[in-house]
N, C-alpha and C positions, 0 to 999 in steps of 0.2 A: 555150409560155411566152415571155412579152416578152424579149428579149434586152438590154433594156436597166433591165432590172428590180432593183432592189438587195433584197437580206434586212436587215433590219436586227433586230438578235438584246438580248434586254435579261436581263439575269439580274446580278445583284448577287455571284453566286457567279464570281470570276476565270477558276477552273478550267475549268469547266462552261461559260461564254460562250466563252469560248477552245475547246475542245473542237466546241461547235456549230459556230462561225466555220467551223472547220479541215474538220471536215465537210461543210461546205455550198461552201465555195472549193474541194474536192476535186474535186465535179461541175462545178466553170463556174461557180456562182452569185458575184455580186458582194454582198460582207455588208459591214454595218459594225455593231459592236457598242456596247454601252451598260451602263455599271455600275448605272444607275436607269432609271425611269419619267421623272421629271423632266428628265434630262436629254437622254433621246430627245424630250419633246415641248417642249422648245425649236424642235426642228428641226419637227417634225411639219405648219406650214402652207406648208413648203419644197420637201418632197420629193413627187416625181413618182409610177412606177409600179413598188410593192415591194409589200413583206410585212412582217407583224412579228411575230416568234416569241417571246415573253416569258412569263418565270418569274410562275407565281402568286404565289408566298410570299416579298415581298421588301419591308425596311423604307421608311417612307415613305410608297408609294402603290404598293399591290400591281399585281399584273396586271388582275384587276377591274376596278379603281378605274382603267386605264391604260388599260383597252378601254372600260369609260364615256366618256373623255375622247377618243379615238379617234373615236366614236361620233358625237359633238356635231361635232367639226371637218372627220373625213371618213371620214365613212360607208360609202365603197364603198372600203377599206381593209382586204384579209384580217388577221385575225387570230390567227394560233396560238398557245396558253395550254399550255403544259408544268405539268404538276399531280404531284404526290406522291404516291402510294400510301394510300388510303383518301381522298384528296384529291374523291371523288365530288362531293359537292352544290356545290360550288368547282366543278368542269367543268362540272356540268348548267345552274347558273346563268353560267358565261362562255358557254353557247352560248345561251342563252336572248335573250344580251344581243348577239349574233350575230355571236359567236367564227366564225371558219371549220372550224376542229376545236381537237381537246384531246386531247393525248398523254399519258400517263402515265409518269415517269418508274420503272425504267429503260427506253428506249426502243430499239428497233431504228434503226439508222442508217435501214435503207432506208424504214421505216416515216414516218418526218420527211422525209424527202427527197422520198418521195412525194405527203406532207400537204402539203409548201411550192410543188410542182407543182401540185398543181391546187389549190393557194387563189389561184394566179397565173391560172389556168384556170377562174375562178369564173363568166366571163362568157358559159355554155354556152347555147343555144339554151332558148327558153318550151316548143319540143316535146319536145326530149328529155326536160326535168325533169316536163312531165306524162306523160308515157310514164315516166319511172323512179316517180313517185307514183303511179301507175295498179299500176303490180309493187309496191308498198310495200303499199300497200290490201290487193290479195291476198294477200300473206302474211300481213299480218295478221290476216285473213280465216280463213284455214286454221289458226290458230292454236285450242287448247284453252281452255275457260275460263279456265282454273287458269294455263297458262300466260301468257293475256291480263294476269292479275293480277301474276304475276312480272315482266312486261314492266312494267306501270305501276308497281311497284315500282322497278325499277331507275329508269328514267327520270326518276323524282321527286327520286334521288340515295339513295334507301335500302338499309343495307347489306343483305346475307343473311338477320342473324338478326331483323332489322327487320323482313325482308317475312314472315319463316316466323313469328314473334309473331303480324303482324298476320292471316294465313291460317291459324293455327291448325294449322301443320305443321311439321316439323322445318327446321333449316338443310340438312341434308341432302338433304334431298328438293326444297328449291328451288334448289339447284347441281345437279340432276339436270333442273328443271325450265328451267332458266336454261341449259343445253346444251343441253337438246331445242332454245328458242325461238331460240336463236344459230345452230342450224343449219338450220330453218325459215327464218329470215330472213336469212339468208348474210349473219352480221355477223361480223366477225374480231376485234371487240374494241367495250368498251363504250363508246367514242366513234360505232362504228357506227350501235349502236342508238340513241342519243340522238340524231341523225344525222337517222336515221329516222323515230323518231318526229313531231322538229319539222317534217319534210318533208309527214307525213301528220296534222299538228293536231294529234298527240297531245298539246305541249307550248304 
């Protein structure tokens, strides 16, 4: 990780930006927070080599709409999108728009600490990602029909009762299906497998 890399943290909620800040200064990282979208990309054609950790659901000009503008100015600028609890097609579409990751809140400290590690660490070798896309193939490869279907479910941002409607099977059975393929495809959460999928074209 650059050591001279700042976080810069956006969420509208005081608490919560305060809280990340405190968290992230606890490891060494140097943060500077922001109440809006807007007022962080005042600064945006300024700053050097960071990251930027921001609230999807926030008045004004969401997180979205902050990673579009992100996107236009400087593109090779990680991304992370904190999302809400059933907040799914909101994550699928910030990585599509090519978020670095999407945490769902409530979140594990260590789980963020390690997301803001390597989206600083984004710059890893063309072999290693075809060597990790090459394991991604296969798993998916060894994957069941049915499960294949629960994956492109998930991925598209559809809830449960969504994919078990459209497969003609219960909810239950695709939360059984949806643990077999999470552990087929050693993902620890569904930013994982979203992850994954846009790695191997799925998305």
């Amino acid at each position: 990780m650059q050591p001279d890399a700042t976080i810069y943290v956006i969420d509208d909620d005081e608490a919560v930006r305060q809280s990340v800040e405190f968290l992230l200064k606890t490891v060494g990282m140097r943060v500077h927070g922001f109440e809006s979208a807007k007022a962080f990309l005042e600064l945006l054609p300024q700053i050097g080599t960071s990251c930027v950790v921001t609230d999807v659901r926030m008045p004004e000009m969401t997180g979205i709409e902050l990673l579009r503008r992100v996107r236009e100015v400087r593109p090779d600028l990680p991304v992370i999108v904190i999302t809400g609890h059933g907040d799914v097609p909101l994550a699928v579409e910030a990585m599509k728009l090519g978020a670095a990751d999407f945490i769902e809140k409530p979140f594990d400290d260590e789980l963020l600490i390690a997301s803001v590690r390597n989206a600083l660490n984004q710059g890893a070798d063309s072999a290693k990602r075809k060597a990790a896309v090459a394991d991604l193939q296969a798993r998916i490869a060894a994957l069941s029909n049915r499960e294949r279907q629960v994956l492109e479910g998930l991925v598209a941002g559809k809830a449960n009762k969504v994919i078990a409607f459209d497969l003609g099977i219960s909810p239950r059975t695709v939360e059984i299906y949806r643990a077999n393929l999470m552990t087929k495809m050693a993902a620890n959460s569904l930013s994982d497998l979203v992850r994954m999928a846009m790695m191997t074209g799925m998305l």
